[in-house]
N, C-alpha and C positions, 0 to 999 in steps of 0.2 A: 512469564514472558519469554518467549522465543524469539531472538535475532533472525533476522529475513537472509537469506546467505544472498547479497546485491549482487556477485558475479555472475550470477545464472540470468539476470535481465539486462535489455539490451531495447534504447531508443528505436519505437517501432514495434515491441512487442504488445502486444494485448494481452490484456490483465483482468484478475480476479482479484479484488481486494474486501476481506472482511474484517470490521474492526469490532472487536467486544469492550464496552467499558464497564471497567468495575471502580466502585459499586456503580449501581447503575443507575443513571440519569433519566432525564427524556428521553435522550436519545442513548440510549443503552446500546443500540448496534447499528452501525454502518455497512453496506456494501456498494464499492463502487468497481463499474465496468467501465475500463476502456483501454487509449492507445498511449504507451509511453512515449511523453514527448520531451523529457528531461532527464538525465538519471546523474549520480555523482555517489560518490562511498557512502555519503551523508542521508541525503534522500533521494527523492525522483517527481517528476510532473505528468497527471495521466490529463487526455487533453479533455476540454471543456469541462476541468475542476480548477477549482480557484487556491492558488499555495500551494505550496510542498507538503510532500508526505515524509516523515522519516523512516526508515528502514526500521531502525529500532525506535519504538513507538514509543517506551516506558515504562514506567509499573504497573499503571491502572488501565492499559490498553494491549487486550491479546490480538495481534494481528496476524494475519494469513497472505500471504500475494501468491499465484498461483498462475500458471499463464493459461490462457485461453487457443492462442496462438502466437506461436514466436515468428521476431519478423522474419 
């Protein structure tokens, strides 16, 4: 697992988010697109998904955030 470095994003930015679970479930991979609409050291809110994400996901979750466009 790789920590997301959170000072590179910034409310208003668009995002690339992929999450890998291991082992893997049904839902073994996630990707979601869209517009930060929350952020904090902890996690962040991309808009029209439901809850927070954490920056640092876990053990059994490789995550990616990537910008698309910063604001």
């Amino acid at each position: 697992m790789t920590a997301v470095d959170h000072t590179r994003f910034r409310v208003g930015d668009e995002v690339h988010v992929v999450r890998v679970y291991t082992p893997p479930t049904m839902r073994s991979r996630a990707e979601i697109r869209g517009l930060l609409t929350d952020t904090d050291e902890h996690s962040f809110v991309i808009d029209g998904e439901r809850g927070r994400l954490c920056w640092n996901s876990g053990p059994n979750i490789e995550q990616t955030v990537e910008h698309v466009r910063p604001a």
